[in-house]
C-alpha positions as CSV (number, residue, x, y, z in Angstrom):
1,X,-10.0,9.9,-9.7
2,X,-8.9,6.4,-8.3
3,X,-11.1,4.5,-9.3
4,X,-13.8,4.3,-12.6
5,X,-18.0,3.9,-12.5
6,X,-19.5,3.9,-15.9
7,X,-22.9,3.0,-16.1
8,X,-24.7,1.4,-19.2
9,X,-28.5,0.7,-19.5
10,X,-28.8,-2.7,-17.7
11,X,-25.1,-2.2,-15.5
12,X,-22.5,-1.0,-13.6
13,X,-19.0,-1.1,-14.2
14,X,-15.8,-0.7,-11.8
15,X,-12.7,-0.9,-12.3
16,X,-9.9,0.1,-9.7
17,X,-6.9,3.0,-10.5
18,X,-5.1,1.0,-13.3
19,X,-8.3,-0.4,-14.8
20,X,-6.6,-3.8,-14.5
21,X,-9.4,-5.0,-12.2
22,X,-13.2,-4.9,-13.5
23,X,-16.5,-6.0,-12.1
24,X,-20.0,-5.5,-12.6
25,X,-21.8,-4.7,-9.0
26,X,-25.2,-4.7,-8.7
27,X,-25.1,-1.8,-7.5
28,X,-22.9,0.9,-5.4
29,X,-24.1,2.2,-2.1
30,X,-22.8,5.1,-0.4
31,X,-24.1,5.6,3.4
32,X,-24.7,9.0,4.8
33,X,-24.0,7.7,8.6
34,X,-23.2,4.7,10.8
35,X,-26.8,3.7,11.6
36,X,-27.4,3.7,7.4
37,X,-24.0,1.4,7.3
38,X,-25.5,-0.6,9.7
39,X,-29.2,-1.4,8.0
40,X,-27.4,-2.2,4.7
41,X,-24.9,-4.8,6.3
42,X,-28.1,-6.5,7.9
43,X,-30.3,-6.8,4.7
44,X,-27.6,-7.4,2.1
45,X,-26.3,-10.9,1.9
46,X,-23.0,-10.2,0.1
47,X,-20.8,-7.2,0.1
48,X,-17.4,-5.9,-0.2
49,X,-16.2,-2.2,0.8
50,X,-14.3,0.0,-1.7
51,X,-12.2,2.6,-0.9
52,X,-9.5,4.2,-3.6
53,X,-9.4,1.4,-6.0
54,X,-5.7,1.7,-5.1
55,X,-5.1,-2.4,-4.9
56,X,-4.0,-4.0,-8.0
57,X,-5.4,-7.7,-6.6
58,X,-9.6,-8.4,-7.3
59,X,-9.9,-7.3,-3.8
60,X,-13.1,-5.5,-3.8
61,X,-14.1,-7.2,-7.6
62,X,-18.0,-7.9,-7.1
63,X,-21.2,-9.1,-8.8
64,X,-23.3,-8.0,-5.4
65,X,-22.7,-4.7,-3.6
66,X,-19.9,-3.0,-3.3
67,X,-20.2,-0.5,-0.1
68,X,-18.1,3.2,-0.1
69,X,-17.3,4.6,3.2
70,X,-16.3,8.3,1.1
71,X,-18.9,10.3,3.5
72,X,-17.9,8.6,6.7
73,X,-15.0,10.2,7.2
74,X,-12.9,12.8,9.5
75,X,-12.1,12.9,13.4
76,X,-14.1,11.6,15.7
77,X,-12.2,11.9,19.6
78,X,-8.8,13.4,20.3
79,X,-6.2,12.6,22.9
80,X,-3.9,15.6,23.1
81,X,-1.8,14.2,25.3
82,X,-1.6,10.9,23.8
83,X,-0.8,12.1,20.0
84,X,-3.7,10.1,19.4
85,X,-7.1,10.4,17.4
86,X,-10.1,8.2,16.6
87,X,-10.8,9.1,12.5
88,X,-14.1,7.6,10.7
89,X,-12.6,4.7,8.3
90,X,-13.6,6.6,5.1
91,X,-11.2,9.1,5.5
92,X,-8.4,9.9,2.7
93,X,-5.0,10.0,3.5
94,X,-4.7,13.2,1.4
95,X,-7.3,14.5,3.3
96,X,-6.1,13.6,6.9
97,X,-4.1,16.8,7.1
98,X,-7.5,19.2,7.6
99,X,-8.3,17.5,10.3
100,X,-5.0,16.5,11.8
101,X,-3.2,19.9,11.4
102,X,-5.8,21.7,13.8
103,X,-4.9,19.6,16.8
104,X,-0.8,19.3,15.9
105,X,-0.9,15.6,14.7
106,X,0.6,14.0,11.9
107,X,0.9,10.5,11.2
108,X,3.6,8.5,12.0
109,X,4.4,7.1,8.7
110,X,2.8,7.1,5.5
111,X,3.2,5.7,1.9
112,X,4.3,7.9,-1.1
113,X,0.0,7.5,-2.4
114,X,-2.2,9.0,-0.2
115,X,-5.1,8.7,-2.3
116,X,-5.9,5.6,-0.1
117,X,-9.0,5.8,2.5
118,X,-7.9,4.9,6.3
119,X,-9.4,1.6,6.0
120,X,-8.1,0.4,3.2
121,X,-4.5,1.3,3.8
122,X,-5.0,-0.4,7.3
123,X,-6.5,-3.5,5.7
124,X,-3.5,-3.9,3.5
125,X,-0.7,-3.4,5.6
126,X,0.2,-0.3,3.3
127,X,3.8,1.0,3.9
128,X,6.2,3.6,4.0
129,X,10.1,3.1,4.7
130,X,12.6,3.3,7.5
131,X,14.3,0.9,9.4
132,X,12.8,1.8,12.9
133,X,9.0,2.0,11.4
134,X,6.2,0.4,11.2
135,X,3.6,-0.2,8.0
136,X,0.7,1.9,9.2
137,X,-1.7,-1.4,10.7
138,X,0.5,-1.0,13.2
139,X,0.3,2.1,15.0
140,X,-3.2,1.2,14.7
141,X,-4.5,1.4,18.9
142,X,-8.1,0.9,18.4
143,X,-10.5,0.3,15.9
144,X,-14.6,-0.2,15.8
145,X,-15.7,-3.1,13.6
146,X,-19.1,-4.0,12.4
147,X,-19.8,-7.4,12.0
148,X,-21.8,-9.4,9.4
149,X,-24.4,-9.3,12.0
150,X,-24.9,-5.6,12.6
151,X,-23.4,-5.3,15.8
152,X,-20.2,-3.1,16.6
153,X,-17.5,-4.5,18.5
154,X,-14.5,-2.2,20.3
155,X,-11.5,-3.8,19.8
156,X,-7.9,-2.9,21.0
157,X,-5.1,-4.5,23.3
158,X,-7.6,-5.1,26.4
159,X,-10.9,-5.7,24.8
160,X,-11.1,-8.4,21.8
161,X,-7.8,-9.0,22.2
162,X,-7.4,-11.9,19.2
163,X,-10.0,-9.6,16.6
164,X,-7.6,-6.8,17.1
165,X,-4.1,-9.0,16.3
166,X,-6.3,-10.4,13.2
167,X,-8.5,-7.0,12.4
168,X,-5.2,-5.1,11.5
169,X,-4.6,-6.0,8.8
170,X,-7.6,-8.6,7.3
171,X,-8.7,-7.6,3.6
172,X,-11.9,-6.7,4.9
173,X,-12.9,-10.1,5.6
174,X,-13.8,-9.9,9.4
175,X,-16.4,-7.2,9.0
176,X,-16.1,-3.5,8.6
177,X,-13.8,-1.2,9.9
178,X,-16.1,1.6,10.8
179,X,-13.6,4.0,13.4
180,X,-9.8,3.9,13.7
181,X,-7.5,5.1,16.2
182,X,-4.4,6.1,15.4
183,X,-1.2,6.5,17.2
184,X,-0.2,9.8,16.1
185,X,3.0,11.8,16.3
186,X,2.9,15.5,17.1
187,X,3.4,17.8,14.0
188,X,6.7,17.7,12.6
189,X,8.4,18.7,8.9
190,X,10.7,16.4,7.0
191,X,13.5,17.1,4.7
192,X,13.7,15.5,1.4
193,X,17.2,14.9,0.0
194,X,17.2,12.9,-3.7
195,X,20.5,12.4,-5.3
196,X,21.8,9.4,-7.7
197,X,23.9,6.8,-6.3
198,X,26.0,4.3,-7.8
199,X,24.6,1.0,-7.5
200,X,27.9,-0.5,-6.0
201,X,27.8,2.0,-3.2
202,X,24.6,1.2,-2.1
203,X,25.3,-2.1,-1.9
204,X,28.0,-1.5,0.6
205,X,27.1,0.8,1.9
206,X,23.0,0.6,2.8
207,X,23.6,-1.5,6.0
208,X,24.9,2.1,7.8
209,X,23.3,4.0,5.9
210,X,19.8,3.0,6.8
211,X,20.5,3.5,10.1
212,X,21.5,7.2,9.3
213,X,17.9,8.2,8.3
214,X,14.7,8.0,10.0
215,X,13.4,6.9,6.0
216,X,15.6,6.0,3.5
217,X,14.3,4.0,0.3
218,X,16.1,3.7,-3.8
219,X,14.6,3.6,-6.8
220,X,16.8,1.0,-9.1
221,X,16.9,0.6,-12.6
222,X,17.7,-2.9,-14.4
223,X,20.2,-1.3,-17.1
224,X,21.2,2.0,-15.5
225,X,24.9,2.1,-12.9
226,X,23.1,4.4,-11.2
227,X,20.3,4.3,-9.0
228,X,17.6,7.0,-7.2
229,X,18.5,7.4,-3.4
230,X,15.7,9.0,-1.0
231,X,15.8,10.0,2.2
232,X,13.7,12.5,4.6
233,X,14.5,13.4,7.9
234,X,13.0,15.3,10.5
235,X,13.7,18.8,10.3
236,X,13.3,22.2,11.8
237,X,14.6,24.0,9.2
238,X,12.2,26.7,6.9
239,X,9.8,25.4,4.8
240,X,11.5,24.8,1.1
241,X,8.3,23.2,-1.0
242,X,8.6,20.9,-3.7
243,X,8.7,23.5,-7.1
244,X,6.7,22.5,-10.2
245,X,9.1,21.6,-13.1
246,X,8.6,21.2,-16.9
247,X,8.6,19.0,-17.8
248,X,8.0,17.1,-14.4
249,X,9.5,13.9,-13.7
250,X,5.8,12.2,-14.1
251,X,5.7,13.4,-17.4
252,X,8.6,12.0,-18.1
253,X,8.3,9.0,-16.9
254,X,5.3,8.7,-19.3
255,X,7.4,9.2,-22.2
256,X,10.1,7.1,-21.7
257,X,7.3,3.7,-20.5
258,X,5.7,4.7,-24.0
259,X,9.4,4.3,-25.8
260,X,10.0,1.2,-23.4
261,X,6.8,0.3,-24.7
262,X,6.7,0.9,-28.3
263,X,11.0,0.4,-28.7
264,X,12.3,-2.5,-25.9
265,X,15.7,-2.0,-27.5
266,X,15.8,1.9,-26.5
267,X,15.1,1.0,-22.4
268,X,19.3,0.9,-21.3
269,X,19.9,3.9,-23.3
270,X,16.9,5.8,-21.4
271,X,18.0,4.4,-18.1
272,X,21.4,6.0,-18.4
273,X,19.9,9.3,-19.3
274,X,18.9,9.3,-15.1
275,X,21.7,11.7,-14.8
276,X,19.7,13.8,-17.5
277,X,16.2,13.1,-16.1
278,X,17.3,13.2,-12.2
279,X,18.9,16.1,-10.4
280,X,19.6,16.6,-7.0
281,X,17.1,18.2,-4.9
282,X,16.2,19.1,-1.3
283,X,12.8,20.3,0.1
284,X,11.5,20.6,3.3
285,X,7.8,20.8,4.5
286,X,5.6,19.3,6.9
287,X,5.3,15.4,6.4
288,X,1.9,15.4,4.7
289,X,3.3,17.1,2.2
290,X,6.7,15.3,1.9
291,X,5.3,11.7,2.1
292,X,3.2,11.9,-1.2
293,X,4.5,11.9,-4.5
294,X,2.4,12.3,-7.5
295,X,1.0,9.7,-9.8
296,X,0.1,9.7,-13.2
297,X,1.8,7.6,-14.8
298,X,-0.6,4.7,-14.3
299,X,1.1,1.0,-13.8
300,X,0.0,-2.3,-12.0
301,X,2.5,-3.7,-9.0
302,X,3.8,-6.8,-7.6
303,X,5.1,-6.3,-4.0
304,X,7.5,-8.7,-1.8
305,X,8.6,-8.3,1.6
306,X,11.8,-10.5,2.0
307,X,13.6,-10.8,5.5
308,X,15.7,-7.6,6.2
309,X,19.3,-9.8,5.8
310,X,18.2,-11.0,2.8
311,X,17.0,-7.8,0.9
312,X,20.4,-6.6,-0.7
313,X,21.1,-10.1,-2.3
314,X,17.4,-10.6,-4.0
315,X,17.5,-7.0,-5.2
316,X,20.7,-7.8,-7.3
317,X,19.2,-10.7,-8.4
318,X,15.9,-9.3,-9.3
319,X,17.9,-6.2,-11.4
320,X,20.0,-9.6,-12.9
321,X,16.9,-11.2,-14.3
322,X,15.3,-7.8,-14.9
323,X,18.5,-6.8,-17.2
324,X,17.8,-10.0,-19.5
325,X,14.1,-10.1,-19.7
326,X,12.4,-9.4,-23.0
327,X,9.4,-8.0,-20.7
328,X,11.2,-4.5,-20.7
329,X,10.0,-2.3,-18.3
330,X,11.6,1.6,-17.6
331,X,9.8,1.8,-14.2
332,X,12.4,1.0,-11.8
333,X,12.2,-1.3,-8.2
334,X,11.5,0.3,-5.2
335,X,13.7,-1.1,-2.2
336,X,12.1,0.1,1.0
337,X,12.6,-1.0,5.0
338,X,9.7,-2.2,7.1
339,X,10.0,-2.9,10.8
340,X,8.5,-6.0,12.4
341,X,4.7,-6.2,13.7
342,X,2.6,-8.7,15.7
343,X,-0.3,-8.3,13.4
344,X,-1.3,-11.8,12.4
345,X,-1.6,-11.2,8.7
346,X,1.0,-8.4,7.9
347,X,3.5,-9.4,5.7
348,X,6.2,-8.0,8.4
349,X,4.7,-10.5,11.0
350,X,7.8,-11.3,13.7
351,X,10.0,-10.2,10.6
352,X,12.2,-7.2,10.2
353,X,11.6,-7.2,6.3
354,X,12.9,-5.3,3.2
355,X,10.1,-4.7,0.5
356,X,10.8,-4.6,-3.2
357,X,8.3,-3.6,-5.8
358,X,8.1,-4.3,-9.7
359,X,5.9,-2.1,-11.5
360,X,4.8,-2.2,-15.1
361,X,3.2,0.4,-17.2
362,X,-0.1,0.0,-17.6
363,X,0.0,-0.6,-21.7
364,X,1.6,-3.6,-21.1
365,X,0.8,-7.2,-19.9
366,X,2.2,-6.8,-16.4
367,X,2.0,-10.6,-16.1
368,X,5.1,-11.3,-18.3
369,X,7.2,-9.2,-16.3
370,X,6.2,-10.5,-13.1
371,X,6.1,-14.3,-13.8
372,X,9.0,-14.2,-14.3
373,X,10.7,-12.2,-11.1
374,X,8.0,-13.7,-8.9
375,X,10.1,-17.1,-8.2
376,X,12.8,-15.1,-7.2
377,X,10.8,-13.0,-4.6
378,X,9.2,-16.5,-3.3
379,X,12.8,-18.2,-3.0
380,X,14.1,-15.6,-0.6
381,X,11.4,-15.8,1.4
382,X,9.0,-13.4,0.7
383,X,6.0,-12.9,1.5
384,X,3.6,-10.5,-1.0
385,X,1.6,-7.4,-0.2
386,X,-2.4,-8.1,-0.6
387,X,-2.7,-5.2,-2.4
388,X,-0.7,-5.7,-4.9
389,X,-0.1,-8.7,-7.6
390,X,1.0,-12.4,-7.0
391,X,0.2,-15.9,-7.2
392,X,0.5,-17.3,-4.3
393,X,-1.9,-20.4,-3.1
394,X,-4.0,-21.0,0.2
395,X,-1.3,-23.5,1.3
396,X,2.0,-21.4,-0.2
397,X,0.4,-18.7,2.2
398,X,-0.4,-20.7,5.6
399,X,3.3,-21.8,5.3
400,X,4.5,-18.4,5.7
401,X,2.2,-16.9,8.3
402,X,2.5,-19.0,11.5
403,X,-1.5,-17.6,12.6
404,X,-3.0,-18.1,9.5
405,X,-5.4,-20.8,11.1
406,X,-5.8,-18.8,14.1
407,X,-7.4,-15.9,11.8
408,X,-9.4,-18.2,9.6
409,X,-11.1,-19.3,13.3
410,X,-12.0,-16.0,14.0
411,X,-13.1,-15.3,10.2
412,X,-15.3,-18.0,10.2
413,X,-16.7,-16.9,13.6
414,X,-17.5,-13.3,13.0
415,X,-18.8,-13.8,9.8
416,X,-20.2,-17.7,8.8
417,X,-22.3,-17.3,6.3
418,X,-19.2,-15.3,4.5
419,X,-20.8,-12.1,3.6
420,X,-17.8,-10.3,3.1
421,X,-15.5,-12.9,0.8
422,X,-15.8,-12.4,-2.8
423,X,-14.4,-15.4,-5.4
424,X,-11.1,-14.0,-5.2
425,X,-10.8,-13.8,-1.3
426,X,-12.7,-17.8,-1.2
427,X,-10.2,-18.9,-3.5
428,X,-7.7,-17.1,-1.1
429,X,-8.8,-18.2,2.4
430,X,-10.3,-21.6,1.4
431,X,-8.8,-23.2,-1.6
432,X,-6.3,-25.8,-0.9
C-alpha cells in the first residue's frame, strides 16, 4: 500500500506513503465511471484528487473530499501507428504494462516508483533520467479535463492551446485530468549495468559520459569515495531478470538508516562498506521492468532541478555540507538529467536541468537535514519538484517560472470559486 485510511468512530484519517502528511477528509469517494466523476464535481464544493500518496508536499491534505480515480483506469483508444494511446487517468504506472504490452507500447520514460497513478505523475512533472529525455508531462499529447463546472474540455496542441501548456503539469489545480494520451514508444528491453565509481571520475568524466547512455543517473554518498553509477540502454539482447538476493539491497538499506539513526558516528564507516553492500550487476528485460526499483525502506524527499551546467558543482557542494552535518543521513543523493520542456509549470521549463534529491529516513525529522541543503539548491538556481519537500514562497516561485501569471489566469478562470485548492495550494498560488 501507498498510502493509509484508518477510520475511527466520528473520522477519517489519511496519510500519504511516508505518513509524513495527515488529514482528516470528510470523506473518500471512489467513482465507478466518468458520468459518477462528473455528479460528484458538481455537488461538492471542495475537493482534491488522490492518487498513490506518493508526494511528500500536503498536496492532496484535506478536511473536505478527497476523490480516487483507482477504478477509472486502463486504455481507452490506440494509435498503432502513432505509438500512441489514450489511458483513463487512474491508471498505475505498475499496472500500465497489461495494457500496454498487448498493443507493443512501452512508455517512453519512467521514474524508478511506479506505484504512481497516470495523473498524478503527470501533475507533478515526475521524472526519470537521460540527457535526451523528457519528465513524463511531456510526452503527454492530449489529455481530457473536467472542470469545476462539470464540463469536459479536449485539450492538446490545436484545441485549448494555453490549458494544455498549463494542464501538464498543474498540481490538480485546473480541474481533473480524466483521460491521457501518451506519446508511446514501441516495445523495447533495456540493459541495466550498476557498478561503483570513484567520485573523482565522475566528476570528470560525466559531461561524455552522459552522452554515452540513453539514461544514466549516480547514487552519492556524503562520506563514502565511491559512488553508485547507473545506466540502462536499449537492448536486444536475451532477457537476464533482476535475481532476488538475501539479503537484498532494501533490506539493507534498512539496517544501516536504523544504525545512521540510532549511531550518527557509525554513518562514514557504513558508507565505505558500498564496496561490501554494492556489486556489479547487469540485467536486461523489457523497460517496465527495468525502470522500477523497489521501495521499502520508507523516507521523505526534497528534490531540485538546477540548470544542466551547473549540476556537477552543487552536487559537490551539497555532499560538502552533507559530510559536516550533524543531520546524518545514509541515504545517498540521487543526480539524474532532465531535458527541457515548454510546459508552463515544470520545473525543466526552457531549462536543460540536472535534478538532485536528498532523502531522509523516515524515523527521523527530515527537516533538519533539508534546511540546511535547501539554500544551496536555491543559490544555484534551482527550482523544486512539487512533489516533493521545500520551502519556497509564492513570490520566490513567480521569479523562477517566467508563466506563472499566465497559469494563475487560466486557474482562476477554469475554476473561480477554487474548488480544487486546498490551504497548502492557497498559500502556494496566492500568498505573497
Amino acid at each position: 500500500m501507498n498510502q493509509a485510511l484508518t477510520q475511527n468512530k466520528n473520522s477519517l484519517t489519511w496519510n500519504n506513503w511516508s505518513g509524513y502528511q495527515k488529514s482528516q477528509p470528510t470523506q473518500i469517494l471512489k467513482p465507478q465511471n466518468i458520468d459518477e466523476l462528473k455528479n460528484i464535481v458538481q455537488n461538492h464544493s471542495k475537493i482534491r484528487v488522490v492518487g498513490a500518496g506518493h508526494s511528500f508536499t500536503p498536496l492532496v491534505c484535506t478536511d473536505a473530499t478527497l476523490l480516487s480515480l483507482d477504478h477509472i483506469a486502463g486504455v481507452d483508444q490506440v494509435n498503432s501507428a502513432l505509438s500512441q494511446a489514450s489511458i483513463w487517468s487512474g491508471t498505475r504506472l505498475f499496472n500500465l504494462d497489461q495494457y500496454l504490452q498487448p498493443i507493443q507500447q512501452s512508455l517512453m520514460q519512467q521514474g524508478d516508483i511506479d506505484q504512481q497513478s497516470l495523473a498524478g505523475a503527470v501533475s507533478t512533472g515526475t521524472h526519470g533520467t537521460g540527457t535526451d529525455l523528457h519528465c513524463i508531462s511531456a510526452y503527454v499529447e492530449a489529455f481530457e479535463l473536467l472542470t469545476a463546472s462539470g464540463e469536459i474540455l479536449r485539450c492538446n496542441r490545436h484545441e485549448n492551446v494555453d490549458i494544455f501548456n498549463a494542464g501538464r503539469v498543474s498540481l490538480g489545480t485546473l480541474g481533473i485530468l480524466t483521460k491521457i494520451t501518451m506519446q508511446n514508444k514501441p516495445r523495447y528491453k533495456l540493459k541495466e549495468h550498476v557498478k561503483l565509481c570513484d567520485v573523482q571520475d565522475f566528476m570528470q568524466n560525466i559531461a561524455q559520459w552522459k552522452n554515452e547512455h540513453r539514461h544514466i543517473e549516480c547514487f552519492a554518498f556524503s562520506h563514502a569515495s565511491k559512488l553508485m553509477l547507473k545506466t540502462l540502454d536499449i537492448s536486444e539482447e536475451e532477457i537476464q531478470p533482476r535475481k532476488n538476493a538475501f539479503p537484498s539491497e532494501d533490506t539493507l538499506l534498512t539496517v544501516c538508516c536504523e544504525l545512521t539513526k540510532t549511531f550518527p558516528s557509525l554513518n562514514p564507516k557504513l558508507q565505505k562498506l558500498l564496496g561490501v553492500f554494492i556489486q556489479p550487476t547487469t540485467f536486461v528485460d523489457w523497460s517496465s521492468k527495468i525502470f522500477p526499483t523497489p521501495r521499502n525502506t520508507k523516507f521523505n524527499e526534497m528534490e531540485y532541478q538546477v540548470p544542466v551546467e551547473l549540476g556537477v558543482d552543487c552536487l559537490q557542494e551539497v555532499l560538502a555540507k552533507m559530510k559536516q552535518s550533524k543531520q546524518q543521513t545514509f541515504f545517498p543523493i540521487e543526480f539524474r538529467f532532465v531535458k527541457g520542456d515548454d510546459i508552463w509549470l515544470s520545473p525543466f521549463y526552457r531549462r536543460d536541468s540536472i535534478s538532485i534529491s536528498i532523502h531522509q529516513y523516515i524515523k527521523q525529522e527530515p527537516q533538519l537535514l533539508f534546511n540546511e541543503i535547501e539554500p544551496i539548491l536555491q543559490r544555484y538556481q534551482g527550482r523544486p519538484h512539487w512533489g516533493k519537500m521545500h520551502s519556497m514562497t509564492t513570490a520566490q516561485l513567480r521569479a523562477m517560472y517566467p508563466m506563472w501569471d499566465q497559469f494563475q489566469q487560466i486557474r482562476e478562470y477554469l475554476d473561480p470559486e477554487r474548488k480544487f485548492l486546498n490551504p497548502y495550494l492557497e498559500k502556494l498560488f496566492l500568498s505573497e
